[in-house]
KOLLO-92397 format. One record per atom (N, C-alpha, C, O, CB): residue in one letter; z, x, y. Coordinates in steps of 0.02 Angstrom, whole numbers, padded with zeros to 5 digits, always signed. Glycine has a CB too. Layout:
BEGIN
AZXY ...
This chain:
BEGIN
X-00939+03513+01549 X-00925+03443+01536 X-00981+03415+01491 X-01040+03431+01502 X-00920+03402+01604 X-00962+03372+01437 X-01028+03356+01403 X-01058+03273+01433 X-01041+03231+01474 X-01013+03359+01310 X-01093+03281+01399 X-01149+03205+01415 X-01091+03142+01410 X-01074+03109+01459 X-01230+03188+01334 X-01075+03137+01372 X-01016+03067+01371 X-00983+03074+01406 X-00976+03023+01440 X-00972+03049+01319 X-00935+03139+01431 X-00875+03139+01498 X-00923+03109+01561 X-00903+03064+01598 X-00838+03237+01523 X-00985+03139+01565 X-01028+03143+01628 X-01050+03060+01624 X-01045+03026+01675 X-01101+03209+01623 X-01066+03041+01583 X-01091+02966+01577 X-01047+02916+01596 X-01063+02871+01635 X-01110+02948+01510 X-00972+02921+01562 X-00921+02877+01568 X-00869+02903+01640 X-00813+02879+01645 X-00882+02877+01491 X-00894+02948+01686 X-00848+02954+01729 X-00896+02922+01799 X-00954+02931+01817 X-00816+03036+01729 X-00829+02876+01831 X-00876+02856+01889 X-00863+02905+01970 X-00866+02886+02029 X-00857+02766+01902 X-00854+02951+01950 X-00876+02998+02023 X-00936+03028+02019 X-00960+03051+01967 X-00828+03060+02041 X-00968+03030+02088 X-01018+03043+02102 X-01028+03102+02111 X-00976+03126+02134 X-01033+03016+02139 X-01095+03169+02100 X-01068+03214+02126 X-01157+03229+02182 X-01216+03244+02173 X-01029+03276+02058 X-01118+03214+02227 X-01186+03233+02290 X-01217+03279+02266 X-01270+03262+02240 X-01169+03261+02368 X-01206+03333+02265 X-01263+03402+02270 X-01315+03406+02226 X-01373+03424+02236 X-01231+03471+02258 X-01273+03379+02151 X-01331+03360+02100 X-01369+03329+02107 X-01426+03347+02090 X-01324+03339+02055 X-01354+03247+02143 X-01390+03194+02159 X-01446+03201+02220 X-01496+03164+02221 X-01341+03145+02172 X-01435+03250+02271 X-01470+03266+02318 X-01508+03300+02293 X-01564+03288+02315 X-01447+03288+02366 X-01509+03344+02250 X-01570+03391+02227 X-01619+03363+02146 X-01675+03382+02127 X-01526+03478+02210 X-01575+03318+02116 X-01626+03298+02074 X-01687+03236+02115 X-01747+03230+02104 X-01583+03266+02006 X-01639+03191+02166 X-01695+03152+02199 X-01742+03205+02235 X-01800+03202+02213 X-01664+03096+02255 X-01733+03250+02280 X-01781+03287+02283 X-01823+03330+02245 X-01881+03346+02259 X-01766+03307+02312 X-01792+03347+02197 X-01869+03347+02156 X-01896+03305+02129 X-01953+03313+02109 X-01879+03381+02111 X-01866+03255+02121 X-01901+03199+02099 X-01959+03177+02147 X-02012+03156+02124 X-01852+03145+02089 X-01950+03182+02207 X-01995+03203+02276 X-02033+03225+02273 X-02086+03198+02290 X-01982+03234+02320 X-02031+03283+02252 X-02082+03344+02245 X-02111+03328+02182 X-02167+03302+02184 X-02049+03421+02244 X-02096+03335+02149 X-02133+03308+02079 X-02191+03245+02089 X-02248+03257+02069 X-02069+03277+02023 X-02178+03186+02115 X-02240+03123+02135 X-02268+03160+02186 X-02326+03141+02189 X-02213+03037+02167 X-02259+03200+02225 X-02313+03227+02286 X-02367+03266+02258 X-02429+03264+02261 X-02277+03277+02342 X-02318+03306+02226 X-02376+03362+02218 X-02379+03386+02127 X-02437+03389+02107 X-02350+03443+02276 X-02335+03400+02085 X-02339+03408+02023 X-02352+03356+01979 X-02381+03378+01930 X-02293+03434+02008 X-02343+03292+01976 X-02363+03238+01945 X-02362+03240+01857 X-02405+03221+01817 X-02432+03226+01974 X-02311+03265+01850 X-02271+03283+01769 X-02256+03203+01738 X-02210+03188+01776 X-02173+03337+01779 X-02263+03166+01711 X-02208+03121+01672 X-02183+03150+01622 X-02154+03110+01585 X-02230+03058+01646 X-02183+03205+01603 X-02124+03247+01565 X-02094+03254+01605 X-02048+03213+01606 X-02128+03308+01533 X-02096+03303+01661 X-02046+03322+01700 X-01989+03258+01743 X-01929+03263+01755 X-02088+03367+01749 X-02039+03197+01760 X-02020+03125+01802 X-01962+03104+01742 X-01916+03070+01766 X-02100+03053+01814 X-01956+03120+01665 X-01950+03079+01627 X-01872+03113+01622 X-01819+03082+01622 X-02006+03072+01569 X-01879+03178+01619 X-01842+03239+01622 X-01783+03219+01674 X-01734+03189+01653 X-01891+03304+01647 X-01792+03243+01759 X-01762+03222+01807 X-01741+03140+01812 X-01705+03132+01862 X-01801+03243+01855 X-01752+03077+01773 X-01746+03014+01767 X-01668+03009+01731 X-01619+02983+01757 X-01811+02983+01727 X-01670+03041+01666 X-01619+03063+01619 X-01571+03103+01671 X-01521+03069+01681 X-01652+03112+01553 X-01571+03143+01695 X-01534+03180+01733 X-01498+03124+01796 X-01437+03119+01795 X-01584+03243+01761 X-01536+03087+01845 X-01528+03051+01869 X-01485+02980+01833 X-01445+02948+01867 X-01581+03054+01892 X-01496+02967+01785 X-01466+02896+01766 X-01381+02924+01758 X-01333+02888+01770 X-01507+02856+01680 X-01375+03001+01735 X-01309+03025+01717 X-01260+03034+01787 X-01198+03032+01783 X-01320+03097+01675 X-01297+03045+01851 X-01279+03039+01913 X-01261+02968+01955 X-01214+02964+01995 X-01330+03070+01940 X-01307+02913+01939 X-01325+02867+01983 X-01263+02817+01904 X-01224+02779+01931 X-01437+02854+02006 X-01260+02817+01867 X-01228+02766+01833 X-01175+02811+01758 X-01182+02865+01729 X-01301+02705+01806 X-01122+02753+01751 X-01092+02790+01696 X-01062+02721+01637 X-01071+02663+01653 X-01022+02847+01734 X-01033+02737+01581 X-01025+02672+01541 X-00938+02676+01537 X-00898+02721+01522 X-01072+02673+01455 X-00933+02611+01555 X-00859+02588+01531 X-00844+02556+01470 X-00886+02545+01427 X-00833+02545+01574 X-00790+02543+01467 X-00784+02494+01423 X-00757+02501+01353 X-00719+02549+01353 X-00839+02472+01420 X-00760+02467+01283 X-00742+02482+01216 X-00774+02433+01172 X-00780+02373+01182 X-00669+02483+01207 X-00797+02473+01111 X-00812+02417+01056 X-00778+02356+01028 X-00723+02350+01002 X-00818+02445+01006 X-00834+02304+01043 X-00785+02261+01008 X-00799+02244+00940 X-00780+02189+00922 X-00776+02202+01042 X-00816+02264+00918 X-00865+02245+00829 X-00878+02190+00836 X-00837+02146+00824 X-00827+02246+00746 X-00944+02177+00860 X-00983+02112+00872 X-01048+02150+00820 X-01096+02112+00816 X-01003+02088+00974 X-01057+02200+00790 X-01101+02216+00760 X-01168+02218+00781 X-01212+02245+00747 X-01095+02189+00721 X-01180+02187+00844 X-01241+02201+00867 X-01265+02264+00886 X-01325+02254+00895 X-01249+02169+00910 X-01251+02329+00898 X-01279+02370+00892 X-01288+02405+00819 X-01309+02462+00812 X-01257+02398+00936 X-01270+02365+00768 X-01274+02395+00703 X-01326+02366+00673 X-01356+02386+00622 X-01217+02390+00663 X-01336+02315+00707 X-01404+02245+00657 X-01470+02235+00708 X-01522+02206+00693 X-01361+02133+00645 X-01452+02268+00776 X-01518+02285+00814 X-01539+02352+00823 X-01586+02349+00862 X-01516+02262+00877 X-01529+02407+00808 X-01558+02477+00803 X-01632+02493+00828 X-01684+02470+00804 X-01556+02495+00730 X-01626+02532+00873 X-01687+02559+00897 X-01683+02646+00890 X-01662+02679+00938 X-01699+02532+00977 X-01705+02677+00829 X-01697+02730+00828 X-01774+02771+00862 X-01835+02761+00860 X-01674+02740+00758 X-01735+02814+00886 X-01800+02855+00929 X-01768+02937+00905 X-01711+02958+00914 X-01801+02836+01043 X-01857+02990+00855 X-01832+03062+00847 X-01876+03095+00900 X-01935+03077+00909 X-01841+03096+00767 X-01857+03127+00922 X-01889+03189+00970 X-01909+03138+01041 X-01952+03164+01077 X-01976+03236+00926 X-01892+03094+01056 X-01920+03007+01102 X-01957+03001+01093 X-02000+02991+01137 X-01927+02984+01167 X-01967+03002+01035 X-02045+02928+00991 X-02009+02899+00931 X-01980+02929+00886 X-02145+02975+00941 X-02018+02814+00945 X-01974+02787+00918 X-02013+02775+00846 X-02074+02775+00837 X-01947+02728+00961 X-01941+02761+00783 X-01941+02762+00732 X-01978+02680+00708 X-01932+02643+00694 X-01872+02785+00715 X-02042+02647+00702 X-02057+02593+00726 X-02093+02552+00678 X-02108+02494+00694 X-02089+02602+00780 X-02114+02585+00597 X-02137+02582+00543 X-02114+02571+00496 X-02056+02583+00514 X-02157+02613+00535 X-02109+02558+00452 X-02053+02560+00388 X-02101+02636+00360 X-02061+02661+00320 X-02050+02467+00318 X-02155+02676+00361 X-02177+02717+00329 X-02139+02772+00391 X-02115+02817+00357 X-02261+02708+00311 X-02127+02783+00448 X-02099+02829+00504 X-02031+02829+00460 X-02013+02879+00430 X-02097+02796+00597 X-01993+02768+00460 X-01922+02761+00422 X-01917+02790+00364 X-01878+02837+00369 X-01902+02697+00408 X-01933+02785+00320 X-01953+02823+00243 X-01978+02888+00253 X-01971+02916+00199 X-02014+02783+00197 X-02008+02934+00301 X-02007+02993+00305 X-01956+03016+00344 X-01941+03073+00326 X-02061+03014+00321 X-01914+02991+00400 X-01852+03003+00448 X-01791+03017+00357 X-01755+03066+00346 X-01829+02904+00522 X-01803+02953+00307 X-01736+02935+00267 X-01759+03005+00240 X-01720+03051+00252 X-01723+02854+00210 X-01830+03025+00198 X-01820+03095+00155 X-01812+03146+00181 X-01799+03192+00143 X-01866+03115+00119 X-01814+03160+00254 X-01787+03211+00286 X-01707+03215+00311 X-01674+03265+00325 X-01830+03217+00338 X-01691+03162+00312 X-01614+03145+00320 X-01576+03103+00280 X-01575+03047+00307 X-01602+03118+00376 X-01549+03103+00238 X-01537+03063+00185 X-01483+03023+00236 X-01502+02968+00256 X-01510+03103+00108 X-01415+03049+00260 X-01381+03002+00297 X-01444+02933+00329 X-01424+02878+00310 X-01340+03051+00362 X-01492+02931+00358 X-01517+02871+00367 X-01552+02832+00324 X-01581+02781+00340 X-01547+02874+00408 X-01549+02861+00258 X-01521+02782+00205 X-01504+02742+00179 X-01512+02716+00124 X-01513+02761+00187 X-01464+02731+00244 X-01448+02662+00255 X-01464+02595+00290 X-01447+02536+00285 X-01410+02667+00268 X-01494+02624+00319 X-01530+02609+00371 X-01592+02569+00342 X-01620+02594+00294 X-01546+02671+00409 X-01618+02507+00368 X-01673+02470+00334 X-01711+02439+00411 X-01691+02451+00467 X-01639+02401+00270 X-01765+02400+00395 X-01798+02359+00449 X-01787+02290+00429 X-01797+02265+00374 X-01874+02374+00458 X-01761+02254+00496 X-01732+02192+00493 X-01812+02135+00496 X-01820+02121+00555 X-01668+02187+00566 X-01853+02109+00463 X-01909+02103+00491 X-01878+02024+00519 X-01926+01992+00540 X-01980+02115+00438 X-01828+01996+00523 X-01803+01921+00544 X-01783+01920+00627 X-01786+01870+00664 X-01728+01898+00494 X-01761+01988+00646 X-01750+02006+00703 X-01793+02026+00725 X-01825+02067+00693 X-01711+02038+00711 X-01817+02006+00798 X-01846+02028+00857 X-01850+02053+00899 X-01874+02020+00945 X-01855+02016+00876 X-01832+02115+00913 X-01822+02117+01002 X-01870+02147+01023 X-01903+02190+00993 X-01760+02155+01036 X-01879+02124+01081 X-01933+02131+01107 X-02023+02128+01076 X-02076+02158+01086 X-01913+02183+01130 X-01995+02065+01031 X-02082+02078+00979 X-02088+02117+00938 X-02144+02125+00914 X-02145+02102+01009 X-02034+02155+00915 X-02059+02216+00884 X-01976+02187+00808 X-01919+02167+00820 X-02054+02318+00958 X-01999+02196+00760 X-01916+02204+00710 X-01869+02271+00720 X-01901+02323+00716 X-01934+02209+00616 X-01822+02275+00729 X-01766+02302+00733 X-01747+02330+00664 X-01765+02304+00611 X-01722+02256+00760 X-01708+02386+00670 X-01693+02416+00597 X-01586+02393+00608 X-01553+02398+00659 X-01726+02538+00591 X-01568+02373+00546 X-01517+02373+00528 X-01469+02404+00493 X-01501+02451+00469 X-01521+02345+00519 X-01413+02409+00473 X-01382+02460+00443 X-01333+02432+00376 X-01282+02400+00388 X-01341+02495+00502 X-01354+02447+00298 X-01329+02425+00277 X-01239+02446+00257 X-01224+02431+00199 X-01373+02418+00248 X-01202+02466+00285 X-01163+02483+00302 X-01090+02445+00351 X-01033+02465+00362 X-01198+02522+00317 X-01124+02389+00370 X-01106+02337+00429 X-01060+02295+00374 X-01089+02266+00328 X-01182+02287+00473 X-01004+02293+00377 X-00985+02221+00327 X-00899+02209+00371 X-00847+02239+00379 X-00978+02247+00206 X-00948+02113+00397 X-00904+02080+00440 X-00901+02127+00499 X-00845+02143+00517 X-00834+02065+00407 X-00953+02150+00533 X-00944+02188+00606 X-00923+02240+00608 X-00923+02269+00662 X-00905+02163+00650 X-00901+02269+00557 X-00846+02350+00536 X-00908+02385+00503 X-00963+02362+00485 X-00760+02342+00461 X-00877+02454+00502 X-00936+02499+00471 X-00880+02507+00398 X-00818+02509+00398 X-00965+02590+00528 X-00922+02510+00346 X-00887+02498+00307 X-00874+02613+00294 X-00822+02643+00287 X-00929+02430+00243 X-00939+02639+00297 X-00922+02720+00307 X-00914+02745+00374 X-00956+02781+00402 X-00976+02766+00278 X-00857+02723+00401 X-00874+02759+00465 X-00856+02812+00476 X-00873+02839+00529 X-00857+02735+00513 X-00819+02844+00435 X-00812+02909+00458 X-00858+02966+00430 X-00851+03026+00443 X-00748+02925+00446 X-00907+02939+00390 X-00975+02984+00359 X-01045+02946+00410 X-01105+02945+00395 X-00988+02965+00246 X-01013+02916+00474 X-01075+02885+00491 X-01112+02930+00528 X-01085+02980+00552 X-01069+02823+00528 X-01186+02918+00537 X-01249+02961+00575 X-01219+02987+00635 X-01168+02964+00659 X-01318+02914+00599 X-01253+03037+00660 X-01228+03051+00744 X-01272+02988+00773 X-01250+02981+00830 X-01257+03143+00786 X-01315+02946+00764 X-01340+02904+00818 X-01291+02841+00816 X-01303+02797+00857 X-01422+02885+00808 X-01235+02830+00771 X-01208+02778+00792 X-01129+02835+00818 X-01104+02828+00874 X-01204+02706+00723 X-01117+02857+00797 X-01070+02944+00824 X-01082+02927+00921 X-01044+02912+00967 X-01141+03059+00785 X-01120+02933+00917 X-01150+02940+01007 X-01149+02875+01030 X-01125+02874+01087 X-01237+02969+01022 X-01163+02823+01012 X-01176+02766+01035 X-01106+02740+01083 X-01051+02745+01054 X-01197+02721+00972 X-01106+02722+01132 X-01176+02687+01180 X-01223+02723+01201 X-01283+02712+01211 X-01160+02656+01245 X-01181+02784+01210 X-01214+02844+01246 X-01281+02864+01254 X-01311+02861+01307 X-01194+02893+01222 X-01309+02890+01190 X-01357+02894+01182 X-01427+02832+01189 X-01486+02845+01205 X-01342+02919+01137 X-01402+02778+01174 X-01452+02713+01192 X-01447+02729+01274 X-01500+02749+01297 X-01419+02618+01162 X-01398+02724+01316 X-01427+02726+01383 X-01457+02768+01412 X-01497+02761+01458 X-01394+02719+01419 X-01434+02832+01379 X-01476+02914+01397 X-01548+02902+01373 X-01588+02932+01408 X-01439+02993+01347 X-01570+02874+01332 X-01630+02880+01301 X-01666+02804+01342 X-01721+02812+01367 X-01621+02882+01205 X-01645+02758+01346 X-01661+02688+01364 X-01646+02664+01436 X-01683+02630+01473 X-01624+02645+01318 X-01584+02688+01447 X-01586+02656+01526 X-01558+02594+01498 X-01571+02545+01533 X-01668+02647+01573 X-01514+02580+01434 X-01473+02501+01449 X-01424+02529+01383 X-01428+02580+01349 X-01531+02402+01435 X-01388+02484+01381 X-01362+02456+01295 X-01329+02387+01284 X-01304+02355+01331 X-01299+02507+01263 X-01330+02367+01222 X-01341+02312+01214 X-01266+02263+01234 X-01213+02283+01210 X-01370+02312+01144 X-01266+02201+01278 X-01238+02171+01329 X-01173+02138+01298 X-01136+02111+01339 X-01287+02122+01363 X-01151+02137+01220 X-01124+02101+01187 X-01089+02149+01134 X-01076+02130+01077 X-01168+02051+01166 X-01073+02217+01161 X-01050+02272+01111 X-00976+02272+01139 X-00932+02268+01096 X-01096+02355+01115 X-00950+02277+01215 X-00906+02277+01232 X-00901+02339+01305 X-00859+02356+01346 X-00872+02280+01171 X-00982+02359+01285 X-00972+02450+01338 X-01021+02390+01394 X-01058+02343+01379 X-01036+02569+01294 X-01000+02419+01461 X-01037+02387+01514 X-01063+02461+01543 X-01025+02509+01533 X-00988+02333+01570 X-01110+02469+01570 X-01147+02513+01639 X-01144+02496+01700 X-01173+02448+01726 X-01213+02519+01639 X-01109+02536+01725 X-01085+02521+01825 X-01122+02567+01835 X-01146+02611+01798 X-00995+02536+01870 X-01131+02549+01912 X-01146+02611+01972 X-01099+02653+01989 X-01051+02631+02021 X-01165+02589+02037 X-01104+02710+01975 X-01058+02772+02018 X-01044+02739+02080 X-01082+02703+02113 X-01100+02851+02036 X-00976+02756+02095 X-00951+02743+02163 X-00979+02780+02212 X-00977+02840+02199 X-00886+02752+02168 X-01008+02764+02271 X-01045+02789+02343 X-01091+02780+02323 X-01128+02779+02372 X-01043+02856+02378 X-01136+02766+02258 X-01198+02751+02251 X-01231+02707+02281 X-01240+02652+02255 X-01206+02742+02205 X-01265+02729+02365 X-01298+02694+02403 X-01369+02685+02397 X-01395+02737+02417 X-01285+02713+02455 X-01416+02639+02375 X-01458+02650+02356 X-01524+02602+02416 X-01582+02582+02414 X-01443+02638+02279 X-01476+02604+02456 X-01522+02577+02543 X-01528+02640+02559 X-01527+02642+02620 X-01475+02526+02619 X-01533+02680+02542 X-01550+02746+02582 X-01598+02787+02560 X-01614+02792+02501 X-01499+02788+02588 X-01634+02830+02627 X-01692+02834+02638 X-01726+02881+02566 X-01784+02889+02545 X-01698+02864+02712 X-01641+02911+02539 X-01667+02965+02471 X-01699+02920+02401 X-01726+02951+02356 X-01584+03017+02435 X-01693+02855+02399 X-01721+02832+02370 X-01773+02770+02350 X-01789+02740+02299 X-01693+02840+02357 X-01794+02771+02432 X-01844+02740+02443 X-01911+02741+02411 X-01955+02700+02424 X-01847+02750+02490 X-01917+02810+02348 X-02021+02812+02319 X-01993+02755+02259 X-01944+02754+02222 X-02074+02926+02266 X-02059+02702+02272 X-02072+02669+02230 X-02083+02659+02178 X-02093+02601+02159 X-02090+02658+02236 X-02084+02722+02126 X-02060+02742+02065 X-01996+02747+02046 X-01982+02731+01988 X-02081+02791+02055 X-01945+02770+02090 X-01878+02790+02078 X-01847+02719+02094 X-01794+02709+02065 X-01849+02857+02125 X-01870+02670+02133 X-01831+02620+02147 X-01859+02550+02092 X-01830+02496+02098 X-01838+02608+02232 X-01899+02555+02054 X-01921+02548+02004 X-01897+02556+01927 X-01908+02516+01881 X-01958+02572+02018 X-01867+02609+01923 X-01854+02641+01884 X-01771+02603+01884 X-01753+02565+01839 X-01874+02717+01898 X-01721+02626+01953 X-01665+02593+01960 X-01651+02529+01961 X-01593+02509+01959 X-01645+02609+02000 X-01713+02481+01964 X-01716+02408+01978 X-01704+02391+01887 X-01670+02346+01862 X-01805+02377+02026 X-01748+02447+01848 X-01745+02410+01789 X-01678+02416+01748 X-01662+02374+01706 X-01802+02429+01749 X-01642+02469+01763 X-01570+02471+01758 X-01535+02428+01776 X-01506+02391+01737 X-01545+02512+01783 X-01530+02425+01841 X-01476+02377+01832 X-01492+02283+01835 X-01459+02232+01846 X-01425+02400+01894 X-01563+02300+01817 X-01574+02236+01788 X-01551+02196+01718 X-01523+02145+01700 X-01630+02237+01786 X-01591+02270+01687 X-01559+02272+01596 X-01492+02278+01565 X-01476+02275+01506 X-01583+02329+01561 X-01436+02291+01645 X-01368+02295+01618 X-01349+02245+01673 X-01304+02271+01705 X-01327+02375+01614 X-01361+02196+01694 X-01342+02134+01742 X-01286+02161+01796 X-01229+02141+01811 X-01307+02065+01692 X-01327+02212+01818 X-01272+02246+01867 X-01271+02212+01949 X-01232+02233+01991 X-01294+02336+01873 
């Protein structure tokens, strides 16, 4: 099954979910990885939540862009200009410096005309993937695209498997960032 079936389906599947929270267990006790925490987190968000929903061409994920290569985000216009000569498809792609999010400018896509992609069928795999990939990498996506993030069904999260204060932390900011 790939990452999008697994993301967008809301059944739960225990055995996975029982053994990534436990190592997630084991990992704050005794190994103390945030590679590995960061690793099992990703694994966990694909268990504990999945995305519904459909585009509505509101263009906001085309005029707020947060590109991230290898998960270090693209955050420079000089990072952008070496990402564009190694990939020409992301020359289209510019920095919005009028937009904000989060304090930081957002990269845009010149490609966007009236909410439609005007190449979409030559478009990047990061808008290809999208929502997908923004929540796999981020833990949200953006609230006004048309895709929402639920909780997997049986996802009980009063229980004692996810009581460490990192992991309930981690889930608080989810479904904070998707008004769940």
């Amino acid at each position: 099954m790939t990452i999008p079936k697994l993301i967008s389906s809301p059944h739960l599947n225990y055995l996975s979910l029982y053994g990534l929270t436990g190592l997630f267990w084991v990992n704050e006790w005794m190994i103390r990885s945030r590679a590995l925490r960061s690793w099992i987190w990703q694994l966990l968000l694909i268990e504990l939540y999945y995305v519904s929903g459909q585009c509505q061409h509101s263009g906001h994920c085309c005029s707020n862009l947060q590109i991230d290569i290898n998960g270090k985000p693209v955050d420079t216009p000089k990072k952008l200009a070496e990402l564009q000569r190694e990939n020409p498809e992301y020359r289209r792609f510019f920095f919005n410096s009028g937009n904000l999010s989060e304090g930081k400018p957002t990269i845009s896509c010149r490609s966007l005309s009236n909410n439609w992609c005007s190449d979409y069928h030559t478009r990047p795999s990061i808008c290809h993937h999208y929502p997908f990939n923004r929540f796999f990498n981020d833990g949200f996506i953006h609230q006004r695209c048309g895709y929402q993030v639920k909780r997997k069904q049986g996802a009980q999260f009063d229980s004692v498997l996810f009581s460490h204060p990192q992991l309930k932390s981690l889930m608080f900011r989810v479904e904070f960032l998707n008004n769940i």
